[in-house]
C-alpha positions in Angstrom: 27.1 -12.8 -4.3 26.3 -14.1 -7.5 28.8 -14.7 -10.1 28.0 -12.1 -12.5 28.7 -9.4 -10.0 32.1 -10.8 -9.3 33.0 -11.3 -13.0 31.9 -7.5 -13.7 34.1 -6.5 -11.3 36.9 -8.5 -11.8 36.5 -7.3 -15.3 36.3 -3.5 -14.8 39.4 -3.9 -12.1 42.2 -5.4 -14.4 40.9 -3.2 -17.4 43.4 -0.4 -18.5 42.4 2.8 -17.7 45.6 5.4 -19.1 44.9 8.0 -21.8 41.7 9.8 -21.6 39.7 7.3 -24.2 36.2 6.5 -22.6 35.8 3.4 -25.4 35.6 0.9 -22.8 32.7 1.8 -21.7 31.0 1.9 -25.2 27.4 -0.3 -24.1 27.8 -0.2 -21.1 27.4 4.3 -19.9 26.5 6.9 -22.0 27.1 10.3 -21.4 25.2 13.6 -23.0 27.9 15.7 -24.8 27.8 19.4 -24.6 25.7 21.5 -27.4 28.6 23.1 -28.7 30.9 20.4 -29.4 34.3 21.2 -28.4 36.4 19.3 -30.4 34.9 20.6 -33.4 35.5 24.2 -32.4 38.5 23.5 -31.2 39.6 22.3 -34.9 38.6 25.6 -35.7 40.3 28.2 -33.6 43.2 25.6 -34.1 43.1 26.7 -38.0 43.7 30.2 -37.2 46.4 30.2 -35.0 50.4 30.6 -35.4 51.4 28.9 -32.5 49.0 26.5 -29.8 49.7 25.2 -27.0 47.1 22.1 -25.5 47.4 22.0 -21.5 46.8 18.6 -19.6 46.7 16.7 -23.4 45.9 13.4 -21.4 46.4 11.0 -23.7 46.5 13.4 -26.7 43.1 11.8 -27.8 41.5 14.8 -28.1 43.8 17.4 -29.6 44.9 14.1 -32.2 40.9 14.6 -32.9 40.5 18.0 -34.0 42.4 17.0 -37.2 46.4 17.4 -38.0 45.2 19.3 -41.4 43.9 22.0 -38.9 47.6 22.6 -36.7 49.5 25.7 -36.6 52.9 26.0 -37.9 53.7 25.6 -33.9 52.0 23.0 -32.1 52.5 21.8 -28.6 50.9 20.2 -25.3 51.8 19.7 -22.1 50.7 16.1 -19.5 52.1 15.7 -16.4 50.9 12.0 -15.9 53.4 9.6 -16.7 51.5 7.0 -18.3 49.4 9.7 -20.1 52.2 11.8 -21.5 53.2 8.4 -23.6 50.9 7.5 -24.8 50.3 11.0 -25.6 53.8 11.0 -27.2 53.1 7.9 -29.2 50.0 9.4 -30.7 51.0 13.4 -31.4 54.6 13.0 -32.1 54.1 11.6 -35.7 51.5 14.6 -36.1 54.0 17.0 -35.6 53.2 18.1 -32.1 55.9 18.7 -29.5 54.9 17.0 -26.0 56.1 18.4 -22.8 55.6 16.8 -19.7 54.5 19.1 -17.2 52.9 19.2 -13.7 49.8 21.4 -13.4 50.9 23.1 -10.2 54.3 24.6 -11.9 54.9 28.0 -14.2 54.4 26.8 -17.6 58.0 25.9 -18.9 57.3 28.6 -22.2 58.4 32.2 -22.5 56.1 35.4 -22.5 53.7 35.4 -25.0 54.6 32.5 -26.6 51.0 31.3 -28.0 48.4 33.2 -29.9 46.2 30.2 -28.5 46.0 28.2 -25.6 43.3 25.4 -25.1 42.5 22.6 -22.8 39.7 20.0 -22.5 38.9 19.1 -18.7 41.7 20.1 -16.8 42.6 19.3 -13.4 43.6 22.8 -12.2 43.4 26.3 -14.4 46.3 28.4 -14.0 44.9 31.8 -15.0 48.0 33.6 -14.5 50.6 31.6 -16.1 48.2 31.3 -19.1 47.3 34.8 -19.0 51.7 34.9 -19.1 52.2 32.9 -22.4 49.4 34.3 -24.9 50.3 37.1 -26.8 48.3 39.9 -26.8 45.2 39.2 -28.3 45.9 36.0 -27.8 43.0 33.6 -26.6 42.3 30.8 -24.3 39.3 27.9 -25.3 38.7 25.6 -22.8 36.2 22.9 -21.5 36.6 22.5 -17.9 34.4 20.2 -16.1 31.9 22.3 -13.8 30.5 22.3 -10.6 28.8 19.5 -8.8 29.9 16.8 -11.5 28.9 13.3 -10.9 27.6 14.7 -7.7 24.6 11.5 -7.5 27.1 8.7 -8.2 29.6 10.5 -5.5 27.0 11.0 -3.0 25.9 7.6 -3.7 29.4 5.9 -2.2 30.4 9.0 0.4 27.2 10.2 1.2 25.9 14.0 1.6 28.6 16.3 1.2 29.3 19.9 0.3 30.5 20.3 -3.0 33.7 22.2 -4.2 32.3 25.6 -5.2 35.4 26.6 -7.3 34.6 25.2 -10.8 31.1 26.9 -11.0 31.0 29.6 -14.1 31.2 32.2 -12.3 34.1 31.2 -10.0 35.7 30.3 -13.1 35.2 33.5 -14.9 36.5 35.6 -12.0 39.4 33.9 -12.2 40.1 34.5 -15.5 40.0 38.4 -15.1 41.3 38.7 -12.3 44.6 37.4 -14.1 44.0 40.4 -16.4 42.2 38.3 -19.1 38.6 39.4 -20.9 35.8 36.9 -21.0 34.6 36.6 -24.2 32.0 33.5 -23.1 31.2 31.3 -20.4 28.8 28.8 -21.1 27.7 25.8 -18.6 25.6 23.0 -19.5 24.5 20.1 -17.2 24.0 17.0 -18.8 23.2 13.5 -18.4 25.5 10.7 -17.2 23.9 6.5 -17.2 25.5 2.9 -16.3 24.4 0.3 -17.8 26.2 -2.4 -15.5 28.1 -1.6 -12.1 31.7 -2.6 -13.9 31.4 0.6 -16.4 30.8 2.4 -12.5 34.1 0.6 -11.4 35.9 1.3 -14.4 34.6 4.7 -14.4 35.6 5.4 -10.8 39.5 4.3 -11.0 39.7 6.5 -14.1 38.1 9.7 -13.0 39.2 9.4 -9.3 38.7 12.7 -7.8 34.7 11.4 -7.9 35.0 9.0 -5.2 38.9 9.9 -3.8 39.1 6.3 -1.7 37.3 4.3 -4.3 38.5 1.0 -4.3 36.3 -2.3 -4.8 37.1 -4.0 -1.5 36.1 -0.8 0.0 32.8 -0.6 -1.1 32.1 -3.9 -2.5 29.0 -4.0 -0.1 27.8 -1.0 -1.5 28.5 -2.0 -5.3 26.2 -4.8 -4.9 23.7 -3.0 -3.9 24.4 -1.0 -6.7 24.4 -3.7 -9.3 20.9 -4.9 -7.9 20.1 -1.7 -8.3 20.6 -1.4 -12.0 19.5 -5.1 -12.5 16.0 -3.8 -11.1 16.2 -0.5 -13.1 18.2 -0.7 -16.2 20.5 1.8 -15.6 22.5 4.7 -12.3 21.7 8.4 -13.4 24.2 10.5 -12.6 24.4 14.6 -14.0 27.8 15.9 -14.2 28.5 19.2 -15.6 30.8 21.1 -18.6 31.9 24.8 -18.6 32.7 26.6 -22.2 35.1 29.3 -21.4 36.8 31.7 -24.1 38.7 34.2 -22.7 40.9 36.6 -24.0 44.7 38.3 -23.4 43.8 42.5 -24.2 46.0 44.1 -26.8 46.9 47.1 -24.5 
């Protein structure tokens, strides 16, 4: 195995991956961003509101994005990650944002209708019901939530044929959403284009976003990543598709 491979991947192995900043990988992947531009909206509905509430923050990145001139009076997120939810701390903090750490598979620690908006960008899990529980009515939720068959090339590339998780597709997702008493006001999904330039931005990419390949680890498949790297060395790049759901749904007055 040449040397270049194993510098790659010694490189993409030690490199930090907390937060939810994909800057690393800035020359070496590029991925398609949805048409409507969710931080930008989410600046927006953000300017509006009384009180928000960001679920699964990450590393705060995103919400610290759509612009502190654009908060509510009452601004909060939640991150259950450890590592995440400090550096999320560290970054929203000084922007007047309250931070609390909480895991994705527990009632929302907030009272009834507590948030004329809640939003979240690519959350693990979407609990309809407790977020249904904490608007107020009239209240809405924005999210982008990562869709169906994401990354579905790169993962059948390590793990081979498999059947895909059927419970992030739009429709899925939308049923959800009313069925915890909530109107759809839009569900948009977009499939978009995903490329590595070099098989460390695939390591990198893999210990970050690990529900792609669940076992990944580079002794695991180091057979498999050099065939891989020879396979981008030949081509210029790995094509993957992955996938983005815009949902707005809202809490009925009545």
């Amino acid at each position: 195995m040449d040397a270049s491979f194993d510098d790659l991947l010694d490189e993409a192995a030690t490199a930090p991956v907390d937060g939810w900043d994909f800057s690393w990988l800035d020359g070496r992947a590029t991925e398609q961003r949805p048409s409507w531009g969710f931080q930008r909206l989410l600046g927006g509905r953000l300017r509006t509101a009384t009180a928000a509430l960001d679920l699964q923050t990450g590393g705060g990145e995103v919400l610290a994005g759509a612009g502190r001139e654009n908060f509510p009076p009452t601004m909060a997120a939640t991150e259950g990650w450890p590592p995440n939810a400090a550096l999320a701390t560290r970054l929203l903090h000084p922007l007047g944002v309250v931070l609390v750490t909480h895991q994705p598979d527990t009632e929302l620690p907030f009272c009834d209708s507590s948030f004329d908006l809640v939003t979240s960008r690519h959350p693990a899990a979407v609990q309809w019901s407790e977020i249904a529980r904490i608007l107020t009515p009239g209240g809405s939720y924005l999210g982008q939530h990562i869709g169906g068959r994401s990354n579905l090339e790169l993962s059948e590339y390590f793990l081979g044929p498999f059947e895909a998780d059927g419970s992030r597709e739009p429709e899925v997702e939308s049923a959800g959403a009313r069925a915890a008493g909530l109107e759809v006001v839009q569900c948009r999904n977009e499939r978009i284009r995903l490329e590595f330039f070099d098989v460390g931005a695939v390591v990198w990419f893999l210990r970050k976003v690990v529900w792609a390949v669940p076992d990944f680890t580079v002794d695991r498949y180091r057979d498999r990543l050099h065939e891989l790297h020879d396979h981008i060395t030949h081509k210029g790049a790995f094509v993957s598709t992955t996938s983005r759901t815009l949902i707005e749904a809202r809490k009925p007055v009545g």
